[in-house]
PDB file of N, CA, C and O in Angstrom:
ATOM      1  N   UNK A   1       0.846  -1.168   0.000  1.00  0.00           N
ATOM      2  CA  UNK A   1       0.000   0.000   0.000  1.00  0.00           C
ATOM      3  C   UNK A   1       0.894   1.235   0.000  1.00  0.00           C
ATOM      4  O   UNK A   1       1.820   1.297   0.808  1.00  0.00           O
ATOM      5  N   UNK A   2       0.716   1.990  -0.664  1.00  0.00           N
ATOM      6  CA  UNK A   2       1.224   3.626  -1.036  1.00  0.00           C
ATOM      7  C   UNK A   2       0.238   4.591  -0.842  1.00  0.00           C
ATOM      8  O   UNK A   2      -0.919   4.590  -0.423  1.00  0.00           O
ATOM      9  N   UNK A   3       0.915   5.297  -1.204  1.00  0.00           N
ATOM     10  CA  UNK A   3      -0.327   6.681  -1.112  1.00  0.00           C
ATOM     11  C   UNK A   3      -0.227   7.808   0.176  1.00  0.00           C
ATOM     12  O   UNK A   3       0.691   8.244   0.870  1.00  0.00           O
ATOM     13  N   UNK A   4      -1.900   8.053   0.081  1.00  0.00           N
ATOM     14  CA  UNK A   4      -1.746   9.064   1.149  1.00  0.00           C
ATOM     15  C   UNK A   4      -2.704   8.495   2.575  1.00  0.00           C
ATOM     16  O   UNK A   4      -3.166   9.206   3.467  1.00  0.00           O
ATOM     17  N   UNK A   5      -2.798   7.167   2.450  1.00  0.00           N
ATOM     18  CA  UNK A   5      -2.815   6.637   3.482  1.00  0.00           C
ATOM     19  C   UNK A   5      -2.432   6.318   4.270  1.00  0.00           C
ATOM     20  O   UNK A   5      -2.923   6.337   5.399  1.00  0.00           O
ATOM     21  N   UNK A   6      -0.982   5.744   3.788  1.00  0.00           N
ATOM     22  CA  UNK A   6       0.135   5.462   4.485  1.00  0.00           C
ATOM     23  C   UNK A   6       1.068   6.582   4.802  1.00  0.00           C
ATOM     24  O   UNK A   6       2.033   6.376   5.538  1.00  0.00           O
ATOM     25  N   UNK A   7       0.805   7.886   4.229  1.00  0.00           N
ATOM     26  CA  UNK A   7       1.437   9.385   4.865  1.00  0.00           C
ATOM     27  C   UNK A   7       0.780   9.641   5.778  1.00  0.00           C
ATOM     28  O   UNK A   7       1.392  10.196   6.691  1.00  0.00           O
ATOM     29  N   UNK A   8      -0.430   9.438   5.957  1.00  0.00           N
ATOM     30  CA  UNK A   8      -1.368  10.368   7.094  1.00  0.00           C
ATOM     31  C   UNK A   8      -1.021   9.137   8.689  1.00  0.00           C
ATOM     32  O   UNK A   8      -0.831   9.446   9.865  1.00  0.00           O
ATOM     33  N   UNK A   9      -1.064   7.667   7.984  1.00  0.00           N
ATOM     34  CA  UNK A   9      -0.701   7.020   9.318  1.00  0.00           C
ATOM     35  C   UNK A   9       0.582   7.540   9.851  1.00  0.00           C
ATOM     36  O   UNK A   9       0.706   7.906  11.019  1.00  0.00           O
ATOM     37  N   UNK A  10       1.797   7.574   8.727  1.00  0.00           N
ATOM     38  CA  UNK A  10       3.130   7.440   9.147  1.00  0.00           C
ATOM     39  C   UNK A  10       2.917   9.218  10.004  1.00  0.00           C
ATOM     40  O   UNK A  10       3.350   9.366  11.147  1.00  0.00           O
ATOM     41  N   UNK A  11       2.407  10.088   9.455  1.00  0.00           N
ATOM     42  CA  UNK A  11       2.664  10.868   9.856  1.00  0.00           C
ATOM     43  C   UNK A  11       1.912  11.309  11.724  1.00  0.00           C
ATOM     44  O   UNK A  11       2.341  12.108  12.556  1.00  0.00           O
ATOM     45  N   UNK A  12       0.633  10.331  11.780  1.00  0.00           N
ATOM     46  CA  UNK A  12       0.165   9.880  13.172  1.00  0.00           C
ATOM     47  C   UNK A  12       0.946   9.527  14.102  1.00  0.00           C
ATOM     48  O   UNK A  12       0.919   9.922  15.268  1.00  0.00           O
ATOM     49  N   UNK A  13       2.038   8.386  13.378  1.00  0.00           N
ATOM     50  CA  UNK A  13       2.426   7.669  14.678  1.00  0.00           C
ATOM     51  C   UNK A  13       3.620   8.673  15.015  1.00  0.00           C
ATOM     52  O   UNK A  13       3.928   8.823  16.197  1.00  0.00           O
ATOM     53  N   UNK A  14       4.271   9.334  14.056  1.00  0.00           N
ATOM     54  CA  UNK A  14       5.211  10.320  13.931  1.00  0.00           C
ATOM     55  C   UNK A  14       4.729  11.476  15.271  1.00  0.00           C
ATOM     56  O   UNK A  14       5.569  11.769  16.123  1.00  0.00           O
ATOM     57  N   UNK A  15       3.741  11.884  15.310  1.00  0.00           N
ATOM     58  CA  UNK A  15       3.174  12.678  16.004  1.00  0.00           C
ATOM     59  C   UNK A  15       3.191  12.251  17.441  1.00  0.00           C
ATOM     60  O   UNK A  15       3.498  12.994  18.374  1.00  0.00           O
ATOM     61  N   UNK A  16       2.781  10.795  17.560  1.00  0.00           N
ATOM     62  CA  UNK A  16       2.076   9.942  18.551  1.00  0.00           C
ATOM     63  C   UNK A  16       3.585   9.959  19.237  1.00  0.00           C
ATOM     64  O   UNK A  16       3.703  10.692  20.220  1.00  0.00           O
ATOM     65  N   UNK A  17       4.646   9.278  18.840  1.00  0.00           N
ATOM     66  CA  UNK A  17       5.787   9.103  19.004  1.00  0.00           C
ATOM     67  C   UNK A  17       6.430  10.174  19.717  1.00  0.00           C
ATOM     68  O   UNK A  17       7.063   9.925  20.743  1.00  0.00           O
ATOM     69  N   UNK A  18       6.310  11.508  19.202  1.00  0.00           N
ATOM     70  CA  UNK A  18       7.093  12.433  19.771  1.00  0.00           C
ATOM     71  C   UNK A  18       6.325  12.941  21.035  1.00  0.00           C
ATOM     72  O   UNK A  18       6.891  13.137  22.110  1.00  0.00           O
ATOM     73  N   UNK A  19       4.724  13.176  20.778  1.00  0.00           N
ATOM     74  CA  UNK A  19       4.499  13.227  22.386  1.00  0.00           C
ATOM     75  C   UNK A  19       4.806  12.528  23.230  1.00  0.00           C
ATOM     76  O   UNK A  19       4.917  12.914  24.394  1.00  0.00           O
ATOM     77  N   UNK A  20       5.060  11.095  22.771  1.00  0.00           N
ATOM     78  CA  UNK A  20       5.040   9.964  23.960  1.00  0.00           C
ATOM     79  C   UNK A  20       6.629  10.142  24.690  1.00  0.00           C
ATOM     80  O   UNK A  20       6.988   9.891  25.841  1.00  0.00           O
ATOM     81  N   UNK A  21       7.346  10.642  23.594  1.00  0.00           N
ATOM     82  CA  UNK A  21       8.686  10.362  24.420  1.00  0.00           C
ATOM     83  C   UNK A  21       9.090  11.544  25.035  1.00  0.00           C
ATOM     84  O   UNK A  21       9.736  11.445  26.078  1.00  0.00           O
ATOM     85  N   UNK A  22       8.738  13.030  24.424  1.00  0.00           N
ATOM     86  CA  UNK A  22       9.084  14.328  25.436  1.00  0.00           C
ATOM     87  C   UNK A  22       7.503  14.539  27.142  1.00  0.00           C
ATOM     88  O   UNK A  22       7.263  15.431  27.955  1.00  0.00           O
ATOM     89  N   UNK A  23       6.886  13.134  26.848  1.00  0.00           N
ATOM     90  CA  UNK A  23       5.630  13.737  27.847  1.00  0.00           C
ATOM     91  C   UNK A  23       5.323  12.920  28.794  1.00  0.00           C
ATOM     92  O   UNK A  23       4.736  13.250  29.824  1.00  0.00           O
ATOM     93  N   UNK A  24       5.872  11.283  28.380  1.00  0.00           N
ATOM     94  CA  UNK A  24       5.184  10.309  29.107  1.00  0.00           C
ATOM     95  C   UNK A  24       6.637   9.562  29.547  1.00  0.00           C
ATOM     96  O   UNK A  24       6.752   9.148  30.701  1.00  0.00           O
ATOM     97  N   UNK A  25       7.527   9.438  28.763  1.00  0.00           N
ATOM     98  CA  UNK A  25       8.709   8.682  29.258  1.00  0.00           C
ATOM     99  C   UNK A  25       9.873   9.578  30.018  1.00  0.00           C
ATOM    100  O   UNK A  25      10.614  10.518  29.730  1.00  0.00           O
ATOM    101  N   UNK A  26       9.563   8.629  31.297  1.00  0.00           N
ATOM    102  CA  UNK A  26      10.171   9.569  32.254  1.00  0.00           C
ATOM    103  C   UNK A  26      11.788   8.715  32.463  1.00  0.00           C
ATOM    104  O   UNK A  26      11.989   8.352  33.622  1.00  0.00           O
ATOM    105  N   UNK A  27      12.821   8.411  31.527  1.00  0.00           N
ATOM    106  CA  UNK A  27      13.945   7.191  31.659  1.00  0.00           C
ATOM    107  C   UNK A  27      14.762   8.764  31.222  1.00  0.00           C
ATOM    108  O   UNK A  27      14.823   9.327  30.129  1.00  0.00           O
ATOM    109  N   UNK A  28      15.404   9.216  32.754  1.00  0.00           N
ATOM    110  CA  UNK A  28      16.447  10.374  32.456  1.00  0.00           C
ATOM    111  C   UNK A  28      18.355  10.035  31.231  1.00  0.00           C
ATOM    112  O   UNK A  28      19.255  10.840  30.994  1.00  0.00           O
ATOM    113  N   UNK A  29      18.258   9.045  30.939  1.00  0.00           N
ATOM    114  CA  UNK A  29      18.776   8.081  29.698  1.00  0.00           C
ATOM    115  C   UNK A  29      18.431   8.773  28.221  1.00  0.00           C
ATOM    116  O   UNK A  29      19.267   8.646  27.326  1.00  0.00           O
ATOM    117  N   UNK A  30      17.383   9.395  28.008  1.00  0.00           N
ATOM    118  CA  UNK A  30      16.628   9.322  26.508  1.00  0.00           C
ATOM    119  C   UNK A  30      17.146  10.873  26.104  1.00  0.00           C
ATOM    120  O   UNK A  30      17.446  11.412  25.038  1.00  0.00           O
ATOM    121  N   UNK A  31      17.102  11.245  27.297  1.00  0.00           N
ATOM    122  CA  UNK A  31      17.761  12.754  27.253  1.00  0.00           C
ATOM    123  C   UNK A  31      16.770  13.717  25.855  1.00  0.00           C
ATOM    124  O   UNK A  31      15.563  13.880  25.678  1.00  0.00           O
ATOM    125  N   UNK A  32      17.765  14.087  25.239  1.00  0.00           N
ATOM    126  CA  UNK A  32      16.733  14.830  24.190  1.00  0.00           C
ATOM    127  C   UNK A  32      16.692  14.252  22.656  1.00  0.00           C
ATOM    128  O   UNK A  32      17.477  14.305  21.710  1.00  0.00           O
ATOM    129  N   UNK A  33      15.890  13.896  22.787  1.00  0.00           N
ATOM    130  CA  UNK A  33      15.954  13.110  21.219  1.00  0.00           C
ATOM    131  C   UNK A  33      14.140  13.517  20.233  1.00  0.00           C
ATOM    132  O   UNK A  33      12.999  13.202  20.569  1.00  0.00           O
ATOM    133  N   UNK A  34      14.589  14.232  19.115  1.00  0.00           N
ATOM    134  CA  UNK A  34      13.525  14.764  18.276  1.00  0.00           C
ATOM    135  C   UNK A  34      13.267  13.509  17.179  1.00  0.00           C
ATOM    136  O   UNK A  34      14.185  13.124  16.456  1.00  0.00           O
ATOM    137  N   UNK A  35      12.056  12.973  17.136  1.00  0.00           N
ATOM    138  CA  UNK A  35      11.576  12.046  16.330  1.00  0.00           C
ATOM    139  C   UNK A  35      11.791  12.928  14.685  1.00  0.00           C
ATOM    140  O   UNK A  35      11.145  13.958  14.495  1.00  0.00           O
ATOM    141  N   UNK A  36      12.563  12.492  13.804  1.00  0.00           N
ATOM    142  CA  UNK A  36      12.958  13.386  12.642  1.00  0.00           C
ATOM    143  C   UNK A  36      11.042  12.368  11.310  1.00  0.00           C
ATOM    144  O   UNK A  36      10.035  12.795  10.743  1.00  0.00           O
ATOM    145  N   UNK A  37      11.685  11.063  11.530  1.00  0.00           N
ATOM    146  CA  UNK A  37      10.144  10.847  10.169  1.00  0.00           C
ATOM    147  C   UNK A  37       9.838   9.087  10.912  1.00  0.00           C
ATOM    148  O   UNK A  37      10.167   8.499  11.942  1.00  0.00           O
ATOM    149  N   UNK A  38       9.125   8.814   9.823  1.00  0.00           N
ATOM    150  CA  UNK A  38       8.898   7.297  10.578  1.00  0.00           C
ATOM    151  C   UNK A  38       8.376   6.349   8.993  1.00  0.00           C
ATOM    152  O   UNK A  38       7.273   6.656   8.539  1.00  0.00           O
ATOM    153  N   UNK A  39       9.008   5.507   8.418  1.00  0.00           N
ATOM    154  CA  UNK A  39       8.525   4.441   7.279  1.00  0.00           C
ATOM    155  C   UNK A  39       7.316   3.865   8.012  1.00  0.00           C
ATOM    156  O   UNK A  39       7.469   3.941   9.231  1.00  0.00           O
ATOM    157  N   UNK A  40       6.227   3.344   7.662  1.00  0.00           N
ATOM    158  CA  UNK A  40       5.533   2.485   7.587  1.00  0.00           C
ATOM    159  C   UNK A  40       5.771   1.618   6.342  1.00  0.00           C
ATOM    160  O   UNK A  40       6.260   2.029   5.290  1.00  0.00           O
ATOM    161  N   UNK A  41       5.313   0.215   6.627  1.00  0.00           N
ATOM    162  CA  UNK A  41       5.469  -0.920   5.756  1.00  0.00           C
ATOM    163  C   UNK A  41       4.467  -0.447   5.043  1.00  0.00           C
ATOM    164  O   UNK A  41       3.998   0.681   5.194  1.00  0.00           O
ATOM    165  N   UNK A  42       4.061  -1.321   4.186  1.00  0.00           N
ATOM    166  CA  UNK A  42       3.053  -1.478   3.155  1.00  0.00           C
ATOM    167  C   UNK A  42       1.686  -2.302   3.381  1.00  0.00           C
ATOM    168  O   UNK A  42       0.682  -2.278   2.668  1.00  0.00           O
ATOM    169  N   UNK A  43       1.876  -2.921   4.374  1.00  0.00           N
ATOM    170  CA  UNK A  43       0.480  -3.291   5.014  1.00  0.00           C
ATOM    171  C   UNK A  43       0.034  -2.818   6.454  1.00  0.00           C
ATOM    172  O   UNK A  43      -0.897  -3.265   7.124  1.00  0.00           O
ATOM    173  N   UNK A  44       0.992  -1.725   6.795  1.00  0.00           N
ATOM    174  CA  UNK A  44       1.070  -1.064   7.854  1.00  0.00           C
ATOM    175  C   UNK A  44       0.843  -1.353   9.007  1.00  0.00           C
ATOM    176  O   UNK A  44       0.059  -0.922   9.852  1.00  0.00           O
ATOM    177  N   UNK A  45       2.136  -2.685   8.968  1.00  0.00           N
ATOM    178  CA  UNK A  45       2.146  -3.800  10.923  1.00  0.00           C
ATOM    179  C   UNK A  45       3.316  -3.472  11.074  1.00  0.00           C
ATOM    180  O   UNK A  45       3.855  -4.076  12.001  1.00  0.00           O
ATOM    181  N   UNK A  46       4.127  -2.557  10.398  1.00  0.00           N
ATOM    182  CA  UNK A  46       5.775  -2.098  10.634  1.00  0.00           C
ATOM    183  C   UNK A  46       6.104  -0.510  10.649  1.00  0.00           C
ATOM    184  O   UNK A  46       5.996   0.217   9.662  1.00  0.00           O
ATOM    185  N   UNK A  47       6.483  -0.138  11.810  1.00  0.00           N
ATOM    186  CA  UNK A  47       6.824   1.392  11.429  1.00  0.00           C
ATOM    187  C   UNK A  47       8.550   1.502  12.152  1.00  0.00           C
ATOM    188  O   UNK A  47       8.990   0.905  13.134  1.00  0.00           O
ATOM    189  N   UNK A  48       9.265   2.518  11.213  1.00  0.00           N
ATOM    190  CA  UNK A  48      10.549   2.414  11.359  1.00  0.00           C
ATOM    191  C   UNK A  48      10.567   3.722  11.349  1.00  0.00           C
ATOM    192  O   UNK A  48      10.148   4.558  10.549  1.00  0.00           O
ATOM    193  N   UNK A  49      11.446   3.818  12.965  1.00  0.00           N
ATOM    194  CA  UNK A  49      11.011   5.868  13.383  1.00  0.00           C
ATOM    195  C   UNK A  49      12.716   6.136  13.480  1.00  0.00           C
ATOM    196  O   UNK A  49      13.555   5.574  14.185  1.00  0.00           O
ATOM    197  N   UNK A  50      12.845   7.158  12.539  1.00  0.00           N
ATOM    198  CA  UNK A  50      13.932   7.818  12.627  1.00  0.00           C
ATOM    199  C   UNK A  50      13.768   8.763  13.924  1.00  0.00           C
ATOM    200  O   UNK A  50      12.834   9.455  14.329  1.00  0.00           O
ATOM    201  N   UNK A  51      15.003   8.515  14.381  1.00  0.00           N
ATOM    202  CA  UNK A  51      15.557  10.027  15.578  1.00  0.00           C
ATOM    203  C   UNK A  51      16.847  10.675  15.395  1.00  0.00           C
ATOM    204  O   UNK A  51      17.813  10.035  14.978  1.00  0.00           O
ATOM    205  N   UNK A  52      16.926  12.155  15.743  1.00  0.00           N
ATOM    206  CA  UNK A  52      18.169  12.789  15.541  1.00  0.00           C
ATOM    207  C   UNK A  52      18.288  13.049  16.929  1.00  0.00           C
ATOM    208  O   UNK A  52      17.302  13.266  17.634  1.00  0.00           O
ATOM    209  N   UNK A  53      19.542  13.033  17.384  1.00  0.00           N
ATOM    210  CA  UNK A  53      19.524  13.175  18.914  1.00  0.00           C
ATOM    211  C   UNK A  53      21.157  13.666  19.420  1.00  0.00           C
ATOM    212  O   UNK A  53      22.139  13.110  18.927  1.00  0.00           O
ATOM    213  N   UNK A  54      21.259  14.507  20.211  1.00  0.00           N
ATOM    214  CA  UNK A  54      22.500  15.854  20.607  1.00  0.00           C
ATOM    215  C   UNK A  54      23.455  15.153  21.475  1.00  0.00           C
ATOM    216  O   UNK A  54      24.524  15.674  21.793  1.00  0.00           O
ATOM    217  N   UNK A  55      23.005  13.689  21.963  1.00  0.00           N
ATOM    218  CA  UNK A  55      24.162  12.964  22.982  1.00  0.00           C
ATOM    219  C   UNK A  55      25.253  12.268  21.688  1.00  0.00           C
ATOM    220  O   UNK A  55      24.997  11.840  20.562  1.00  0.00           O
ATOM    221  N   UNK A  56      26.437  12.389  22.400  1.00  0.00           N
ATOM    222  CA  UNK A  56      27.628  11.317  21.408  1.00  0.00           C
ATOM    223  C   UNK A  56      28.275  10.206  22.688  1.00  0.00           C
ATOM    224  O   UNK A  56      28.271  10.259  23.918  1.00  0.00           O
ATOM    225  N   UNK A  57      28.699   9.414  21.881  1.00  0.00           N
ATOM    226  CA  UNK A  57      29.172   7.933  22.309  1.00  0.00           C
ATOM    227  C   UNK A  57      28.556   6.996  23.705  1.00  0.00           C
ATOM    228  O   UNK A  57      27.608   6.229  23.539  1.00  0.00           O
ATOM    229  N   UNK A  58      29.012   7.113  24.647  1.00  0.00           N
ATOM    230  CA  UNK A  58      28.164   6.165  25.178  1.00  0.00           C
ATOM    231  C   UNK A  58      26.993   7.133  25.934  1.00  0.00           C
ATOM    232  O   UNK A  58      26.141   6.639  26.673  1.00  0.00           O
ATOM    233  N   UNK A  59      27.037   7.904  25.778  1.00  0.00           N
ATOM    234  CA  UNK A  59      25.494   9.096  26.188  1.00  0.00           C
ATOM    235  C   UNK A  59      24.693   8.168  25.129  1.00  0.00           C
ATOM    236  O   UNK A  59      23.875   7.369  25.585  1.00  0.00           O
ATOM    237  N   UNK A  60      24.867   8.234  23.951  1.00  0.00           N
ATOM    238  CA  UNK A  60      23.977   7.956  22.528  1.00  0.00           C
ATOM    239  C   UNK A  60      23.581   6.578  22.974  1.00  0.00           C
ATOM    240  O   UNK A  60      22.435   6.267  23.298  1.00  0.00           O
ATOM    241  N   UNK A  61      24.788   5.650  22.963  1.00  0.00           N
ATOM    242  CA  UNK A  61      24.394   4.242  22.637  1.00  0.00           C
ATOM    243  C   UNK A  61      23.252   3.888  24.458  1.00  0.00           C
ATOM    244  O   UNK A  61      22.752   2.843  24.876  1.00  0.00           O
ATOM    245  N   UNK A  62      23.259   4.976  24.908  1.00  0.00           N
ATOM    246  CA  UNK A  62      22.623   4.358  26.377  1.00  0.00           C
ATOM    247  C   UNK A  62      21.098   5.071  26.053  1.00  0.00           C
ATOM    248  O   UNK A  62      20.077   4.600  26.554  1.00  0.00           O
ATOM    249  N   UNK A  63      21.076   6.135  25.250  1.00  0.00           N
ATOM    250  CA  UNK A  63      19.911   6.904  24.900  1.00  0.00           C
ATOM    251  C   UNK A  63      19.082   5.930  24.328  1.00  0.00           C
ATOM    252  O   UNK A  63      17.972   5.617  24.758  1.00  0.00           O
ATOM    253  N   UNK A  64      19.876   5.265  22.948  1.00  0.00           N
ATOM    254  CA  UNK A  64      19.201   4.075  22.019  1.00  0.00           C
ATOM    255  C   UNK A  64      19.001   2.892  22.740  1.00  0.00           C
ATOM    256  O   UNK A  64      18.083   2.254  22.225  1.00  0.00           O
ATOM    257  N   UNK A  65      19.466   2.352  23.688  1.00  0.00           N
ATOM    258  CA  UNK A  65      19.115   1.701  24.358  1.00  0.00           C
ATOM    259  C   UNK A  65      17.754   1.481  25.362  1.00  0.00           C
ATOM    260  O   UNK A  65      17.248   0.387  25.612  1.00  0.00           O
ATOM    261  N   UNK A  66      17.199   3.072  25.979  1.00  0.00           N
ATOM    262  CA  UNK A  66      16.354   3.204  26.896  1.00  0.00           C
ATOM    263  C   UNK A  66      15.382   3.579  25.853  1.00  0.00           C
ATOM    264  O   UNK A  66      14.262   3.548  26.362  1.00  0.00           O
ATOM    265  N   UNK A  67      15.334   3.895  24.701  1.00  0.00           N
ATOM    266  CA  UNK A  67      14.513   4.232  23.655  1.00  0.00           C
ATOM    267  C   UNK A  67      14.017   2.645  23.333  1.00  0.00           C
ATOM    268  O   UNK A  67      12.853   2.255  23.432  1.00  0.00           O
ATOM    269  N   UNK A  68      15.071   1.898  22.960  1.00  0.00           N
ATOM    270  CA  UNK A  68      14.568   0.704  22.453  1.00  0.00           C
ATOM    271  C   UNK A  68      13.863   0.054  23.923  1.00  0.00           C
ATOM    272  O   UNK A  68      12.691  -0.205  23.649  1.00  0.00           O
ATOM    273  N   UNK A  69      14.085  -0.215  25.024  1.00  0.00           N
ATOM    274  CA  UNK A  69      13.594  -0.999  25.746  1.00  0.00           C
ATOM    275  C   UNK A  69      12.007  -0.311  26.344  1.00  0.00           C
ATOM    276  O   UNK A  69      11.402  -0.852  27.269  1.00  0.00           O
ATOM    277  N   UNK A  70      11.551   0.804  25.721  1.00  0.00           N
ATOM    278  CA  UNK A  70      10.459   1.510  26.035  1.00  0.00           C
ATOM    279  C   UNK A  70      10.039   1.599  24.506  1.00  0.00           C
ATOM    280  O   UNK A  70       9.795   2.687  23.984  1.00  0.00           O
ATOM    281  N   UNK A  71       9.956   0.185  23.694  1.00  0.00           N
ATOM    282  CA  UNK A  71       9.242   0.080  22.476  1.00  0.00           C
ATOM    283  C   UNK A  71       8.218  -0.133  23.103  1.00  0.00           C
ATOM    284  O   UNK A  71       7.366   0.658  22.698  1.00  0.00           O
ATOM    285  N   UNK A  72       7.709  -0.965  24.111  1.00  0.00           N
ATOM    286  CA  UNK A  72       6.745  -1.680  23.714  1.00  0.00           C
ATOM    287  C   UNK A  72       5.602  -1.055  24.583  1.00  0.00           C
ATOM    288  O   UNK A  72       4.473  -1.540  24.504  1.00  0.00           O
ATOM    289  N   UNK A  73       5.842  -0.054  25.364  1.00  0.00           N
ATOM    290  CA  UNK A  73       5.041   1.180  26.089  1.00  0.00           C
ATOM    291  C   UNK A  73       4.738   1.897  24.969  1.00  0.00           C
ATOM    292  O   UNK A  73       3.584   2.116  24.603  1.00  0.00           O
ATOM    293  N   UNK A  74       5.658   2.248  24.444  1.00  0.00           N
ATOM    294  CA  UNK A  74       5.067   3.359  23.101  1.00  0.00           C
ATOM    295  C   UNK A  74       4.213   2.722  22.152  1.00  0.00           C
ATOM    296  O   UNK A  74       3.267   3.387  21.728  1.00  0.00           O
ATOM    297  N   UNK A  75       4.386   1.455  21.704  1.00  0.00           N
ATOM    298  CA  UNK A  75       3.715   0.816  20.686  1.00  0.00           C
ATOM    299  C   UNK A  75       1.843   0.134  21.315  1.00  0.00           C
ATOM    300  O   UNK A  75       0.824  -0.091  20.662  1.00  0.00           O
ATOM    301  N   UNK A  76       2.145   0.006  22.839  1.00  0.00           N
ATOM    302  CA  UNK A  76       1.012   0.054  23.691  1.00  0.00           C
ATOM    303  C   UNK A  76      -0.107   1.126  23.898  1.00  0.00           C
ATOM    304  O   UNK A  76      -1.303   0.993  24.155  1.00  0.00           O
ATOM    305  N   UNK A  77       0.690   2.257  23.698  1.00  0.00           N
ATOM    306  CA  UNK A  77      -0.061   3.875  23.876  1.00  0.00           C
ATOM    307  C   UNK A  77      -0.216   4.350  22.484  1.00  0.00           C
ATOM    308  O   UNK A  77      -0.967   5.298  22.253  1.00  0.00           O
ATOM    309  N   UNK A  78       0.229   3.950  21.844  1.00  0.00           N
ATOM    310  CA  UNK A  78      -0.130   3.889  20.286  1.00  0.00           C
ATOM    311  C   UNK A  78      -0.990   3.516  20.101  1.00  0.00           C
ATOM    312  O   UNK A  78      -1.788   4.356  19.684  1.00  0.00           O
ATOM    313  N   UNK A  79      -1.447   2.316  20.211  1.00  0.00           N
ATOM    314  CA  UNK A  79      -2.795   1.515  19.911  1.00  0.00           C
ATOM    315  C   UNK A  79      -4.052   2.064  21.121  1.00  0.00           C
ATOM    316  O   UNK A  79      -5.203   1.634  21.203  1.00  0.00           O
ATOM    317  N   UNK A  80      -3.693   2.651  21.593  1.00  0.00           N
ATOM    318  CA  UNK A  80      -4.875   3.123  22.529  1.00  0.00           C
ATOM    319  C   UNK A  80      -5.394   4.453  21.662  1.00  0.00           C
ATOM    320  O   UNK A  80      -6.480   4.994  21.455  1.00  0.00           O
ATOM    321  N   UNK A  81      -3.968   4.679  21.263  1.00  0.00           N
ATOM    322  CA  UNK A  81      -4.212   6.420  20.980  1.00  0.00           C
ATOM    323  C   UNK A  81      -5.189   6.751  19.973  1.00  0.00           C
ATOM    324  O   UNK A  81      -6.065   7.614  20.035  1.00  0.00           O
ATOM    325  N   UNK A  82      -4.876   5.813  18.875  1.00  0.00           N
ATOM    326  CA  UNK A  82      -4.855   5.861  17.386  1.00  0.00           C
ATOM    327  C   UNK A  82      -5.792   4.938  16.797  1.00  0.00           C
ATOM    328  O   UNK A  82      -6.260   5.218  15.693  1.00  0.00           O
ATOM    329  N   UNK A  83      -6.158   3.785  17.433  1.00  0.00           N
ATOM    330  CA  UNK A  83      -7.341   3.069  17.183  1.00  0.00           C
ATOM    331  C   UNK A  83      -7.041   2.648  15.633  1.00  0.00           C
ATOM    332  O   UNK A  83      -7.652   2.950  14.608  1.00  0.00           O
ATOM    333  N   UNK A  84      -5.822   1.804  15.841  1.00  0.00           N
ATOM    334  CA  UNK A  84      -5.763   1.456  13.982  1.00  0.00           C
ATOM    335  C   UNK A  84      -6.420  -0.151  14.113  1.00  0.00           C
ATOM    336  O   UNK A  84      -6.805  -0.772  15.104  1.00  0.00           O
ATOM    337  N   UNK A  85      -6.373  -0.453  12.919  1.00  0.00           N
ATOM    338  CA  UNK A  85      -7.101  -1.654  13.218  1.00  0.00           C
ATOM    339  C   UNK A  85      -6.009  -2.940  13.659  1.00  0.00           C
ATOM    340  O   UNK A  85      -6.342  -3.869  14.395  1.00  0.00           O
ATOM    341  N   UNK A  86      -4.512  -2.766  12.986  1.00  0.00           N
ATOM    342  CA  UNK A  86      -3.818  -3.067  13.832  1.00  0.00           C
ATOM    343  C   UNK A  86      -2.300  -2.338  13.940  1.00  0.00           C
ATOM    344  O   UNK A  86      -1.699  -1.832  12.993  1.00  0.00           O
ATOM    345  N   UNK A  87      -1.939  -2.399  15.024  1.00  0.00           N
ATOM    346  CA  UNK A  87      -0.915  -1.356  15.917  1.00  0.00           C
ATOM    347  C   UNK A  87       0.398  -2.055  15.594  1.00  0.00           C
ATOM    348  O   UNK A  87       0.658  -3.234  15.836  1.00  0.00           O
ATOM    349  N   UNK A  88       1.371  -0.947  14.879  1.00  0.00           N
ATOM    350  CA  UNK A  88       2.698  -1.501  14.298  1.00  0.00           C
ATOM    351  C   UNK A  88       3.544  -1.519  15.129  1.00  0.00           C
ATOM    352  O   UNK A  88       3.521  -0.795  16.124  1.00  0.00           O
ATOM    353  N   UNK A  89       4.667  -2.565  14.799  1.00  0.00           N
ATOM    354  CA  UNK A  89       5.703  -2.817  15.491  1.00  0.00           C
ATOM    355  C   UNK A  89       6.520  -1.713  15.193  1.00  0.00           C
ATOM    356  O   UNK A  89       6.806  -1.281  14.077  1.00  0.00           O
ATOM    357  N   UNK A  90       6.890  -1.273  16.362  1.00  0.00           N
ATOM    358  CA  UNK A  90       8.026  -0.477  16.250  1.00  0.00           C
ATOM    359  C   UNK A  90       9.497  -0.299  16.114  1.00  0.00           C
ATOM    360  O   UNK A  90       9.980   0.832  16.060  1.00  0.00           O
TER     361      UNK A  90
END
């Protein structure tokens, strides 16, 4: 699937994403990190979220770390948020 279906989701969870991590995730680790875009797949059960983020070396790799282990809170509050019919992996 293409189009502007899959812009208006990608651009949801894009949205969804950045509130969740400057509002709800409280892991002093994540420090400041701006959600830059996000791929959705083509049947839209996959979303792949770019971040640009101001920490270097092991600041970064501990940032990506507390980011990744708070997938599955975000991908939880996603599906509450957004009511898709089904809620992508992040």
């Amino acid at each position: 699937m293409s189009g502007p279906r899959r812009e208006k989701v990608s651009d949801l969870v894009r949205d969804e994403v950045a509130r969740l991590i400057h509002s709800e995730l409280h892991d002093v680790r994540i420090g400041f990190i701006t959600v830059t875009g996000v791929s959705m797949g083509g049947d839209l059960k996959h979303a792949r979220v770019f971040v640009s983020m101001l920490q270097e070396g092991t600041a970064r790799d501990e940032a990506m770390d507390a980011r990744g282990a708070a997938r599955g809170v975000i991908r939880r509050r996603i599906g509450q948020t957004l009511r898709l019919r089904y809620t992508p992996e992040i």
